[in-house]
C-alpha positions as CSV (number, residue, x, y, z in Angstrom):
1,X,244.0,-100.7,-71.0
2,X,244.2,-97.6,-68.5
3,X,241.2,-96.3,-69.9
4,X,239.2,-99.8,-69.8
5,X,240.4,-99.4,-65.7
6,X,239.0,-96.3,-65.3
7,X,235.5,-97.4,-66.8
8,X,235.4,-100.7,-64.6
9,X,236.2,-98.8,-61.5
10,X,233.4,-96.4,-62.1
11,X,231.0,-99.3,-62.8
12,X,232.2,-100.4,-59.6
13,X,231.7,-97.5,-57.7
14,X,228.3,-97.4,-59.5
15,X,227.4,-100.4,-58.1
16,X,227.9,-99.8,-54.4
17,X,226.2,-97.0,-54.8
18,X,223.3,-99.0,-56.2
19,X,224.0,-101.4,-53.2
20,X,223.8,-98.3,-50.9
21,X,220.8,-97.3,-51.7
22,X,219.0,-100.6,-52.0
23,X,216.5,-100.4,-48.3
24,X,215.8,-96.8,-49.3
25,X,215.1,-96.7,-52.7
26,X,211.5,-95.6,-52.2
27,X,212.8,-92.6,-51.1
28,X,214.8,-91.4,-54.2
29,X,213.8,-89.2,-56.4
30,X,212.5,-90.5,-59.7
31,X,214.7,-87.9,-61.8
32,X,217.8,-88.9,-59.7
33,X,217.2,-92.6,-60.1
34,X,217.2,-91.9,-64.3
35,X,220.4,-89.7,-64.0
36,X,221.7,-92.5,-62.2
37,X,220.9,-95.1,-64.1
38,X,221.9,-93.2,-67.2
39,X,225.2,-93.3,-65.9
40,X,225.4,-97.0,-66.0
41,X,224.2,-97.2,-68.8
42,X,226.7,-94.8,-70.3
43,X,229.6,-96.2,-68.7
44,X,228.7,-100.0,-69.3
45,X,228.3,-98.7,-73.2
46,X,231.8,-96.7,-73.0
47,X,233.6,-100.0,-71.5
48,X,232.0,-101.8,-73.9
49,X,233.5,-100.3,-76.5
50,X,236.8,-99.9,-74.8
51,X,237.0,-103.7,-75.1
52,X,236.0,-103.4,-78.8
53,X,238.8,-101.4,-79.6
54,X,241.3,-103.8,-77.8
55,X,240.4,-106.6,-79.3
56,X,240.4,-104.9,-82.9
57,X,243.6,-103.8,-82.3
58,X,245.1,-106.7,-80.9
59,X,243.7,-108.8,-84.3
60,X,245.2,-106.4,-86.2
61,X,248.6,-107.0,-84.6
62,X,247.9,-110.6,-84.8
63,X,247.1,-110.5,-88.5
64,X,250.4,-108.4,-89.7
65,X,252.3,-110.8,-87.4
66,X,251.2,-113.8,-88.9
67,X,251.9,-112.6,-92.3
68,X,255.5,-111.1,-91.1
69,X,255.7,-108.0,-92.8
70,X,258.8,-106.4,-91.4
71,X,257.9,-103.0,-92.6
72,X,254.4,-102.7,-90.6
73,X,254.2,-99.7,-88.6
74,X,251.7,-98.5,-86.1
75,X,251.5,-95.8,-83.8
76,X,248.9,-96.2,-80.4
77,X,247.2,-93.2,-82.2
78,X,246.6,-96.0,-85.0
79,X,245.9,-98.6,-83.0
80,X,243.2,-97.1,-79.8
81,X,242.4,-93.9,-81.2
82,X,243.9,-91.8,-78.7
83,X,242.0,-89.0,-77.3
84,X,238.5,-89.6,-78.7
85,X,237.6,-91.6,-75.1
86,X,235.0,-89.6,-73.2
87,X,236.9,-90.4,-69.7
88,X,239.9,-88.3,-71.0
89,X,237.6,-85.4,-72.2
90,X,238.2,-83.2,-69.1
91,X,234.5,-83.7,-68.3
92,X,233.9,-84.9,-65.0
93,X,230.6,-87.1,-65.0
């Protein structure tokens, strides 16, 4: 959930930067415009997934509950795949 935060809030920044530029977008250049827009793509795709692995690991929780096997076990390494998110990569974008 932290990590789907962190991608909203960036599309969110992304956007009032879009907003900012909007009456002088003439005026920016075209390889800046694709960098940015790469970014939101990027970002949108990485949030995207983020929600993807919620939901698959919240029906997996949901599945071994309904079936109440007491001897399931799952570790948050299991379930989000900890560490393989390009916002904790030490890689400032």
């Amino acid at each position: 959930m932290d990590k789907l935060t962190i991608a909203n809030i960036r599309l969110w920044n992304l956007e009032d930067q879009r907003r900012d530029w909007h009456n002088d977008i003439a005026d920016i250049p075209e390889d800046r415009m694709k960098e940015f827009l790469a970014k939101v793509s990027g970002t949108n795709r990485e949030r995207n997934n983020l929600i993807d692995q919620i939901n698959a690991g919240l029906r997996v929780l949901v599945d071994k509950a309904a079936s109440k096997n007491t001897t399931f076990e799952l570790t948050a390494d299991d379930l989000l795949g900890t560490g393989k998110n390009k916002f904790y990569s030490g890689e400032d974008k």
